[in-house]
C-alpha positions in Angstrom: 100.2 109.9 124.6 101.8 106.7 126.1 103.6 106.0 122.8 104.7 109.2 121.9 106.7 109.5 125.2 107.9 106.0 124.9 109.0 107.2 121.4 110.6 110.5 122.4 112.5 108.6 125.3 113.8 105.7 122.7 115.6 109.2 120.6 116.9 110.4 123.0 118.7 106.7 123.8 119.5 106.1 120.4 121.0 109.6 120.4 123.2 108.6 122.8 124.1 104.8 121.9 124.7 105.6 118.3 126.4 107.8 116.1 123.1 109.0 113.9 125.3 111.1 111.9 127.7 108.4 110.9 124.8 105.8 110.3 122.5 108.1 107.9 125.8 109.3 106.1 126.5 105.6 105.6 122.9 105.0 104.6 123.1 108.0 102.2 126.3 106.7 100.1 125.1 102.5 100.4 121.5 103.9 98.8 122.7 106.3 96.5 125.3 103.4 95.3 122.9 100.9 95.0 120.1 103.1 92.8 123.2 104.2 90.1 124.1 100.8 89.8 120.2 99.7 89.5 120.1 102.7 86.7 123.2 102.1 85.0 122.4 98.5 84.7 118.8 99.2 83.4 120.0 101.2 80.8 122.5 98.5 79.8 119.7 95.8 79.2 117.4 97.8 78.0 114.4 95.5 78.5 110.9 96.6 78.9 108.0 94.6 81.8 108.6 93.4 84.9 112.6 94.8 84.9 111.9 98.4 83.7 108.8 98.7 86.7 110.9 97.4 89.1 113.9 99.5 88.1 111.1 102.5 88.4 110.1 101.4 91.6 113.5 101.3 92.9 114.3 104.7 91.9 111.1 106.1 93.2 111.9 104.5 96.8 115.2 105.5 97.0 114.3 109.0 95.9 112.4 109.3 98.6 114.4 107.3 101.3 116.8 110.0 100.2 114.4 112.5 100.6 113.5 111.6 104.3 117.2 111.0 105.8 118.2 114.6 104.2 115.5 116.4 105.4 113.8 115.2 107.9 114.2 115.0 111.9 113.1 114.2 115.1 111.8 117.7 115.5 109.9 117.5 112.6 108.7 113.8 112.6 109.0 111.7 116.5 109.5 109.0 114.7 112.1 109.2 112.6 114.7 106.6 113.7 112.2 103.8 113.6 110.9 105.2 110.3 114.4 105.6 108.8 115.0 102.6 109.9 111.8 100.7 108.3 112.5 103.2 104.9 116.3 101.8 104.6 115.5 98.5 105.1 113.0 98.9 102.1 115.1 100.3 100.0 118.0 98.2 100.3 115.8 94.9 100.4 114.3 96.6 97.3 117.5 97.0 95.6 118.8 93.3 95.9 115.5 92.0 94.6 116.0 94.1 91.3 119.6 93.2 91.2 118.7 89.5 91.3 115.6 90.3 88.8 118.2 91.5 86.4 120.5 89.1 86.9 117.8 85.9 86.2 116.7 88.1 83.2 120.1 88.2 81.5 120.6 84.3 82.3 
C-alpha cells in the first residue's frame, strides 16, 4: 500500500510540474513519425531476416505505445506516467536501432 500512495502522490506532482497533455501529444506525433518512416523505408528495401523482424517488432511496439498514451490514464492504470514513460523510451530507443539496422544493411 506504501507504493501505491507514493505513486498516486508522484501524479498528482507531475500533474502539476508538467504539461501531460502537451508531452503525450508530442510523444504521439515523434512515434507515429518514426514507425511510417520505419514502414516506408522497409518497403523500400524490401529485404527479408533480421530487417523485416525488427521492422515487425517496431510496428508492433509502437502500436501499442500508441495504444496506451490514447487510451489509457491514471484512473484506469496508477501508474501510467512512469509506464508511459518506460513504453516511450522503448519505442523510440527501438526505432533508432532499426533505423541504424537499415542503414548498415544498405551499406
Amino acid at each position: 500500500m506504501g507504493m501505491l500512495r507514493h505513486v498516486v502522490y508522484m501524479n498528482g506532482k507531475w500533474e502539476k510540474l508538467f504539461s501531460i497533455p502537451f508531452i503525450r501529444t508530442a510523444a504521439l506525433c515523434v512515434i507515429i513519425t518514426l514507425t511510417a518512416i520505419a514502414c516506408i523505408r522497409y518497403f523500400k528495401m524490401r529485404v527479408n531476416g533480421m530487417v523485416s523482424a525488427a521492422a515487425a517488432l517496431v510496428v508492433l511496439l509502437s502500436a501499442w505505445t500508441v495504444y496506451f498514451l490514447i487510451f489509457c490514464n491514471t484512473g484506469i492504470n496508477r501508474a501510467y506516467y512512469i509506464l508511459s514513460m518506460c513504453f516511450i523510451m522503448a519505442t523510440i530507443f527501438q526505432n533508432v536501432i532499426y533505423h541504424c539496422l537499415c542503414h548498415i544493411k544498405k551499406i
